[in-house]
C-alpha positions in Angstrom: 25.6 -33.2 -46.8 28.9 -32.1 -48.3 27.6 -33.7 -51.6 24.8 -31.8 -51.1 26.4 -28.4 -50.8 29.2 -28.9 -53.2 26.5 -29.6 -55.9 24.5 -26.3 -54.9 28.0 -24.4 -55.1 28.3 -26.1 -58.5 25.1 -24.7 -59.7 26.1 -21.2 -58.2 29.2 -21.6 -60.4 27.5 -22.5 -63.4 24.7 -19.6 -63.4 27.9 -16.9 -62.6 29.2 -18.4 -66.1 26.2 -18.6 -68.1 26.4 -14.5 -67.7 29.1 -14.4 -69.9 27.8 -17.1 -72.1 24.1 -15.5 -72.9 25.8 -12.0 -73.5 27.8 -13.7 -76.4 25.1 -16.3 -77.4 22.6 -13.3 -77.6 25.2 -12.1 -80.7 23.7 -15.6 -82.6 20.4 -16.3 -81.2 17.4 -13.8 -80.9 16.6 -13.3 -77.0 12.8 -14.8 -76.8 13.8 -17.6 -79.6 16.8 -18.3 -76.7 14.6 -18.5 -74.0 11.7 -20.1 -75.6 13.4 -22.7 -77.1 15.8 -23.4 -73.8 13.2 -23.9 -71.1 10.6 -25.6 -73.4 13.5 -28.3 -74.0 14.5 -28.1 -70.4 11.0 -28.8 -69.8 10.4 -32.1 -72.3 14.0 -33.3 -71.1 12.4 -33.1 -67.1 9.3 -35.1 -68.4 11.0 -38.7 -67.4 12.0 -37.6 -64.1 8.0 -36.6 -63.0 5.9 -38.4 -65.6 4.5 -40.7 -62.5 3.9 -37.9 -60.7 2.3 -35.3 -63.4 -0.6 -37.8 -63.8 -1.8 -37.6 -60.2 -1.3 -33.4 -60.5 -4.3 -31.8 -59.8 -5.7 -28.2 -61.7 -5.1 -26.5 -59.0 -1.4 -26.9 -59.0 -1.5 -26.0 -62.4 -2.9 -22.5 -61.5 0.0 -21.9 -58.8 2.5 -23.2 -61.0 0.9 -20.9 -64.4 1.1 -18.3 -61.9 4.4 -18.6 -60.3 5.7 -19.5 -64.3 4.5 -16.2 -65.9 6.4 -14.3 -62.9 9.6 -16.4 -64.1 8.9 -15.5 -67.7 8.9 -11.2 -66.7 12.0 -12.1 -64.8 14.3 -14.0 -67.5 13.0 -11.7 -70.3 13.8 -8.6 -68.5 17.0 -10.2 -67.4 18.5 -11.1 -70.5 17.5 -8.0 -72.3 19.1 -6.2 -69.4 22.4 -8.7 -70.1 22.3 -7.4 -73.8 22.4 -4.3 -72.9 24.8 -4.0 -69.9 28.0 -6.2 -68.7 27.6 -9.8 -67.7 29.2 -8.8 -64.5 26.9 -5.6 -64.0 23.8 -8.1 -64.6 24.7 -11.1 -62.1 25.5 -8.2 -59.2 22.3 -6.4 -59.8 20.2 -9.8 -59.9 21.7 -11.0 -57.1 19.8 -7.9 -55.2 16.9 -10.2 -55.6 18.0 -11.8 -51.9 17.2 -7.4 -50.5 13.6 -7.3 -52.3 11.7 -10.1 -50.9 11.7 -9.0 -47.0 10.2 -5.8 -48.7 7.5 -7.8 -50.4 6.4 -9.9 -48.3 5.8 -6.5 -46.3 4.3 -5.2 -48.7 1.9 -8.1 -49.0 1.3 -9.7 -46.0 2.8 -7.0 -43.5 5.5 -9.1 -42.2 7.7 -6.7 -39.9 10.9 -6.0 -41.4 14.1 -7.3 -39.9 17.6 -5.8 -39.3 19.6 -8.2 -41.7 17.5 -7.2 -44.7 17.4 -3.7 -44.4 21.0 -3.2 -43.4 21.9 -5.6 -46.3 19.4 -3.1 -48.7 21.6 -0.5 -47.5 24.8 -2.1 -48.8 23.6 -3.0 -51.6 22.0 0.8 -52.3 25.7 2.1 -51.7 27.1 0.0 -54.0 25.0 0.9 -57.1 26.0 4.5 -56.4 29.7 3.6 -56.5 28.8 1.7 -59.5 26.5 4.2 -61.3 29.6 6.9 -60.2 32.4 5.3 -62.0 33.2 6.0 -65.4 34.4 2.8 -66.4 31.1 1.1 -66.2 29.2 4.4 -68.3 27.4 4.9 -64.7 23.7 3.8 -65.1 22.4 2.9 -68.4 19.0 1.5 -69.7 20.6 -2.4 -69.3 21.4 -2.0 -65.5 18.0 -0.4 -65.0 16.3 -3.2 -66.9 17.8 -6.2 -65.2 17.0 -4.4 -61.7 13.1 -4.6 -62.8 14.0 -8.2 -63.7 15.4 -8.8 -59.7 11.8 -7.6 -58.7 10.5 -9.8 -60.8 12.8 -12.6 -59.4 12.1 -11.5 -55.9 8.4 -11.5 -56.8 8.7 -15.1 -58.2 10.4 -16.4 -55.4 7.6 -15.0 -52.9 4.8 -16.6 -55.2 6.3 -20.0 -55.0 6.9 -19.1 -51.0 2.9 -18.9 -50.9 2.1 -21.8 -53.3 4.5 -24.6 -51.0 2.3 -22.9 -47.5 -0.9 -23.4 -48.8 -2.1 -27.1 -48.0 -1.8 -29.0 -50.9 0.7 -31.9 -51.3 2.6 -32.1 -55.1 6.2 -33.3 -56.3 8.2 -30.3 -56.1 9.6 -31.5 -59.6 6.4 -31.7 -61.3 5.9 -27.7 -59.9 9.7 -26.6 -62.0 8.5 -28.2 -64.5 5.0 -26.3 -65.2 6.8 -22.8 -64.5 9.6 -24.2 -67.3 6.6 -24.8 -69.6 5.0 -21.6 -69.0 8.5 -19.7 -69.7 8.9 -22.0 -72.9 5.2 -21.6 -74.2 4.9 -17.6 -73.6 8.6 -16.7 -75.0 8.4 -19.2 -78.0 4.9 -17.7 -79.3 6.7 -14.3 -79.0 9.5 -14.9 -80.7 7.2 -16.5 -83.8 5.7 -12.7 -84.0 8.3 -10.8 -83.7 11.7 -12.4 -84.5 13.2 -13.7 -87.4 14.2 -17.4 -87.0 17.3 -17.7 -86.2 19.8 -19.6 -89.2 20.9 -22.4 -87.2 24.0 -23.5 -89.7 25.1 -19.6 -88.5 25.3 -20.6 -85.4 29.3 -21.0 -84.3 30.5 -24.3 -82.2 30.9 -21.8 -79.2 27.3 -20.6 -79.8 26.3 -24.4 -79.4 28.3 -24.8 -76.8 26.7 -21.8 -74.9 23.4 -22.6 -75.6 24.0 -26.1 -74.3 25.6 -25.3 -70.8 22.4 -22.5 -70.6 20.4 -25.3 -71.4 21.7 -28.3 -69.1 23.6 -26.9 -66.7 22.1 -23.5 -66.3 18.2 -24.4 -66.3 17.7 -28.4 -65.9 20.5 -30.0 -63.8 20.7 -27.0 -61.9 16.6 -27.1 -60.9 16.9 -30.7 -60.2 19.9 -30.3 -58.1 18.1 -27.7 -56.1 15.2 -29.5 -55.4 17.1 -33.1 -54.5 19.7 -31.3 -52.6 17.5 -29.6 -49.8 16.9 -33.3 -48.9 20.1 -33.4 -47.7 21.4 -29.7 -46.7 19.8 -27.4 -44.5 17.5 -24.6 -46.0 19.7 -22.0 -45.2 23.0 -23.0 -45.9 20.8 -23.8 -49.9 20.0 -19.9 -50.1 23.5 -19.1 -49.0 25.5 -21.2 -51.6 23.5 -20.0 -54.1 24.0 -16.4 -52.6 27.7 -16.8 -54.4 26.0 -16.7 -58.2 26.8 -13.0 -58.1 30.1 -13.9 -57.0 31.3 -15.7 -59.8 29.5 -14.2 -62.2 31.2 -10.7 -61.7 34.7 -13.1 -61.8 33.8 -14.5 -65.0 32.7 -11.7 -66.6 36.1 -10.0 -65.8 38.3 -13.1 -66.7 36.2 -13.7 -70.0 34.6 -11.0 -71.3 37.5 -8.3 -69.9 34.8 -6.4 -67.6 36.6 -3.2 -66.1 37.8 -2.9 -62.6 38.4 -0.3 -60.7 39.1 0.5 -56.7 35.2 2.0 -57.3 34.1 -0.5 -58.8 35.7 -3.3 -56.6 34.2 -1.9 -53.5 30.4 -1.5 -55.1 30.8 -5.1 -56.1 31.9 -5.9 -52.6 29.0 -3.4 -50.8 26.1 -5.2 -52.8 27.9 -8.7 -52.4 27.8 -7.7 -48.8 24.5 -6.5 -48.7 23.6 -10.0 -50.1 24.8 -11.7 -47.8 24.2 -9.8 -44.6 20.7 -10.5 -45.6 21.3 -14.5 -46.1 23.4 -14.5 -43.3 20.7 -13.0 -40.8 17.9 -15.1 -42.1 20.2 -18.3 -41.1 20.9 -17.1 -37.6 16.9 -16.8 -37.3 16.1 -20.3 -39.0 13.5 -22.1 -38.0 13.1 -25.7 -38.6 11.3 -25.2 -41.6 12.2 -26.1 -44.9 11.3 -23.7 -47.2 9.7 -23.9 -50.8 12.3 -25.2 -53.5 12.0 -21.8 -55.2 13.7 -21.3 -58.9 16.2 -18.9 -58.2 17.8 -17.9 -60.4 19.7 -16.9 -63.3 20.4 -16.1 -67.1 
């Protein structure tokens, strides 16, 4: 199990970093030629891993996971256009409120009673964005902040679609569902960019363009998925959803060691009051675990 969970901290680390690295690859690469590009190759290079399995995939998989994968494409779109427009670290705190929204949906849906944790963690989280929106170093709210908070509903949304799809009763390799949704993502954002972007001029792209596109690439969309989905083999359901919890975490770190994000005492303690609020909310749903393993949801990232 310690394998387990230092690989999920891994992949925490590495989609905090990709932040900083999609706010400067975005300089090179148009955003929907980025994403397109990224998951449709993250997609081919899963192929291997679930070719036995795709065979025996039946249609109606295909509708959950077209379903669950056009949620996924609103999120990452919205996301990094909100990351183009705002700070790295801005973005990876606000995403992380994703973890505060879904108790709220799945009220919203299938009126299950709110708990404590969730809305004293939304709370948090709400006091924090004021303290962030108040300070003058971060330019208070702008259209980016407001922009990657749609995209954490989206998230949120995502992850309560995928929730649904794993209860209904039908049997599929979890690998085979990432897969479709990376497709989906790939297919929709590729056929967008062809409209409305230029292509981009890939000898203008710099080594650390390469580079960032790369980790985005491998270690921020395909090792990262596949390490999700292998390690809840081995570590418990909530102690995944809490490792991952820390994405925020090290994204607001590396956007200030990188990318010089500004820090202030307000600042510091809206970080810390959504950070909080995020995990408040994973740290009630583990005290009220049941034995069952939840769906290996794409959480995510940029």
């Amino acid at each position: 199990m310690f394998l387990a969970n230092a690989a999920l901290l891994g992949v925490a680390i590495s989609w905090g970093y990709t932040f900083v690295l999609t706010k400067d690859l975005l300089e090179e690469i148009p955003p929907f030629y980025f994403l397109g590009t990224r998951f449709l190759l993250a997609a081919l290079l899963l192929l291997p891993f679930v070719w036995g399995s795709l065979k025996r995939t039946g249609w109606q998989v295909w509708k959950m996971g077209i379903g669950c994968g056009i949620a996924l494409w609103a999120a990452f779109m919205l996301q990094v256009i909100g990351i183009d427009l705002t700070t790295p670290g801005k973005a990876g705190v606000i995403t992380g409120t994703m973890v505060m929204i879904v108790p709220f949906l799945y009220f919203a849906w299938a009126r299950i009673p709110m708990q404590p944790g969730p809305v004293l963690g939304s709370l948090c989280a709400f006091s924090g964005l004021i303290l962030l929106s108040w300070d003058g170093g971060w330019s208070g709210i702008n259209i980016g902040d407001v922009v990657t908070f749609v995209g954490a509903i989206f998230f949120a949304v995502h992850m309560v679609m995928v929730d649904r799809s794993y209860n209904r009763n039908v049997t599929f390799d979890a690998l085979v569902f990432v897969m479709i949704q990376l497709l989906v993502v790939g297919i929709i954002d590729t056929g967008i960019a062809a409209f409305i972007e230029p292509f981009p001029h890939l000898g203008s792209i710099s080594p650390y363009g390469w580079f960032a596109y790369g980790f985005d690439l491998l270690f921020g969309t395909l090792l990262a998925y596949i390490v999700q989905v292998k390690a809840q083999k081995y570590s418990p359901p909530t102690h995944v959803s809490l490792l991952l919890a820390f994405e925020p975490v090290f994204a607001f770190v590396f956007s200030w060691l990188l990318w010089g994000e500004a820090v202030s005492a307000a600042i510091i303690t809206g970080v810390f009051l959504i950070l909080s609020g995020v995990f408040v909310t994973e740290g009630f749903d583990m005290l009220r675990a049941k034995s069952k393993s939840p769906a290996p949801e794409l959480k995510r990232s940029s």
